[in-house]
C-alpha positions as CSV (number, residue, x, y, z in Angstrom):
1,X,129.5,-72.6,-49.0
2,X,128.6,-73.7,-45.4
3,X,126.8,-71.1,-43.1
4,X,128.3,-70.5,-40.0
5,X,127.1,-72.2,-37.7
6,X,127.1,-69.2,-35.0
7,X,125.6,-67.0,-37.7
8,X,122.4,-64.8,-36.9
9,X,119.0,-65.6,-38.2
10,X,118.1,-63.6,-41.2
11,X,115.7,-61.1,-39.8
12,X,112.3,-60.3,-41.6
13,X,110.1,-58.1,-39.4
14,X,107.2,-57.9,-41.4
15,X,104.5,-59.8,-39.2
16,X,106.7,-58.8,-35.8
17,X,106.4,-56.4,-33.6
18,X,109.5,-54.5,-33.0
19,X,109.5,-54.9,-29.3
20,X,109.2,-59.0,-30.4
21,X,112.4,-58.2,-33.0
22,X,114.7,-56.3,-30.4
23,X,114.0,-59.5,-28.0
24,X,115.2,-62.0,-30.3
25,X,118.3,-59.4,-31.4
26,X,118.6,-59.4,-27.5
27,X,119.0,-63.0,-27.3
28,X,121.0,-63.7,-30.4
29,X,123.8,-61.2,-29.3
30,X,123.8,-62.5,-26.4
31,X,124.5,-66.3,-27.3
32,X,127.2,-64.7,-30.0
33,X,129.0,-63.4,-27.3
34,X,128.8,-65.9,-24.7
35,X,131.2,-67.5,-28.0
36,X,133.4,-65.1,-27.3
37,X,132.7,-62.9,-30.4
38,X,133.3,-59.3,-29.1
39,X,130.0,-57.2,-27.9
40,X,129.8,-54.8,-30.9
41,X,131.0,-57.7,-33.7
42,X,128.4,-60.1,-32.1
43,X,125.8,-57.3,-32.1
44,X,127.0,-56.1,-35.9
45,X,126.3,-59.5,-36.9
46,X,122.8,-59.7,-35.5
47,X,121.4,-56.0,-36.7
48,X,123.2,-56.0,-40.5
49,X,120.7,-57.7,-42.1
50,X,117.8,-56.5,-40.4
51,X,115.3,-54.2,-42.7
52,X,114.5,-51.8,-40.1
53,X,117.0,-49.1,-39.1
54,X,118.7,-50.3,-36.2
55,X,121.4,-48.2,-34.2
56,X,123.4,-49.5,-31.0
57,X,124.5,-46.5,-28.6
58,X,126.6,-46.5,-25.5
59,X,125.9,-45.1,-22.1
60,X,126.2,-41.7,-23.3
61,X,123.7,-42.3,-26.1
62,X,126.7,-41.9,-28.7
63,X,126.0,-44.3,-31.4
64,X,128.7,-47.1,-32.1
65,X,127.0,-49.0,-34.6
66,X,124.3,-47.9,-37.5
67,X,123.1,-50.5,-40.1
68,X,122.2,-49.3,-43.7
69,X,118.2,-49.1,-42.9
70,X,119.6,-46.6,-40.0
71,X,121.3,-44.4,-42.8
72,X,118.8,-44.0,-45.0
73,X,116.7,-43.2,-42.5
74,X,118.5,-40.6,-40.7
75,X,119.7,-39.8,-43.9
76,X,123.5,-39.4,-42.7
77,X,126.4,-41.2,-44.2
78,X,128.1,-44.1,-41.8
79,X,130.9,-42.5,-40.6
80,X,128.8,-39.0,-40.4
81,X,126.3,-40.9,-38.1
82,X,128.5,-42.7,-35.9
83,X,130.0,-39.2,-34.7
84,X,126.7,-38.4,-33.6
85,X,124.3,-39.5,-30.3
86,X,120.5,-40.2,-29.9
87,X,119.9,-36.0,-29.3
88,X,121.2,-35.1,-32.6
89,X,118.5,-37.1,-34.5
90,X,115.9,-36.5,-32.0
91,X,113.4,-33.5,-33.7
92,X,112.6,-30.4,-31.6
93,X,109.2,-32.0,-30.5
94,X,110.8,-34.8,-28.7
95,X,113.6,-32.4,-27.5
96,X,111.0,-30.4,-25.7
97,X,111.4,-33.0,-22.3
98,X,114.6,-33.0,-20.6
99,X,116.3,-35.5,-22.8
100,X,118.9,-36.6,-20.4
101,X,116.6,-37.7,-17.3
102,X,114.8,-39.3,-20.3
103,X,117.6,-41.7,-21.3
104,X,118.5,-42.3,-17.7
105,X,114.8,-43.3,-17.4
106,X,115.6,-45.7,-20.2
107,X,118.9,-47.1,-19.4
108,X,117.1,-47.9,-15.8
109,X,114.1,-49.2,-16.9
110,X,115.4,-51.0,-19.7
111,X,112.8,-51.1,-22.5
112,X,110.9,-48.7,-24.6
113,X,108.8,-49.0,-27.6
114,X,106.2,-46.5,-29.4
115,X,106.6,-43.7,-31.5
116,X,109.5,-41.2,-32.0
117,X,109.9,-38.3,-34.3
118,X,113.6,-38.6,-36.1
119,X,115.3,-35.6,-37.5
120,X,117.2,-36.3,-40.3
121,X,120.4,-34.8,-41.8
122,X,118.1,-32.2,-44.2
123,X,116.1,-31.2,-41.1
124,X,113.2,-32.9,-42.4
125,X,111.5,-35.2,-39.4
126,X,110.3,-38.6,-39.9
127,X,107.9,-40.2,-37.3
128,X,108.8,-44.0,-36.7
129,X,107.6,-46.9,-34.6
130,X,110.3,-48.1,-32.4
131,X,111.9,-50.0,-29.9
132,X,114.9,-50.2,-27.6
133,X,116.3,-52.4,-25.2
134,X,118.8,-50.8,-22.9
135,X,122.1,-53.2,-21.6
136,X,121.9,-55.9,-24.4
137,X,125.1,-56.3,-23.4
138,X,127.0,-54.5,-21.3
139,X,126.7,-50.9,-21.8
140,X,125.3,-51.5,-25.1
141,X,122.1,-50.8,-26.1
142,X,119.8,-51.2,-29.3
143,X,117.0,-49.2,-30.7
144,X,115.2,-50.5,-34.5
145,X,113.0,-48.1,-35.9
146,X,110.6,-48.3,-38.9
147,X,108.9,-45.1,-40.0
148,X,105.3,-45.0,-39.3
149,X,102.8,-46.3,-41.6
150,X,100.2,-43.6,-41.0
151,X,103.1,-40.9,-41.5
152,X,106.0,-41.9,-44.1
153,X,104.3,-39.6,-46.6
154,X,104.5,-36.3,-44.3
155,X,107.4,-34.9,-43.4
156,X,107.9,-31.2,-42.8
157,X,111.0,-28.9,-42.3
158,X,112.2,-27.6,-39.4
159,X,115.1,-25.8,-38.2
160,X,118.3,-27.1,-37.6
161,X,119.5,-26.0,-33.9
């Protein structure tokens, strides 16, 4: 079978930094499109195979896209996931800061990477590297986590709000 020649580069992350990975995502959506593949087909493409969980939200922060890495690390099912937004997986600890100047701090700035605390579907919260690029295309915009080395082992409960 011949690849495609439009196809995205199989993505293995080990040895990148995410803010290196969500770059090259960046750039490879954006040539997809620019073949006029549609913004979330194009982006789809790029993030599928990717081993970290990756997750592509609109303006509102309501998620559009969610690869398998993303599901099993929020620990919702596809469709359950793509009803939700970036608050609903954000633990208490993150919540803490008013959430909404913080994603309008994002979507203006652009990029973010560091750490994030995820609260998953049981309530448990996972601590993960990450990072986002805001308007990889228009009104798109892509955050790949990884849970953190130093805390994949703890998790603890907390209550779901």
């Amino acid at each position: 079978m011949l690849a495609d020649r439009h196809s995205p580069k199989r993505h293995n992350t080990r040895g990148l930094t995410l803010p290196a990975s969500v770059q090259s995502v960046r750039n490879q959506a954006r040539a997809l499109a620019r073949n006029e593949t549609p913004a979330l087909t194009a982006l789809a493409r790029v993030l599928n195979p990717m081993a970290v969980a990756a997750l592509v939200a609109d303006d509102t922060g309501r998620f559009l896209f969610a690869n398998r890495s993303a599901t099993q690390l929020t620990g919702y099912p596809l469709a359950e996931l793509l009803r939700r937004s970036v608050w609903d997986i954000t633990a208490p600890s993150e919540s803490e800061h008013d959430v909404e100047s913080l994603w309008r701090g994002f979507l203006d700035y652009r990029q973010q990477h560091g750490s994030y605390e995820v609260r998953r579907k049981d309530g448990t919260c996972v601590r993960a590297d990450y990072a986002a690029i805001a308007h990889v295309l228009p009104g798109l915009h892509v955050s790949l986590l990884r849970p953190s080395r130093r805390n994949r082992a703890a998790r603890q409960r907390v209550p779901r709000g």
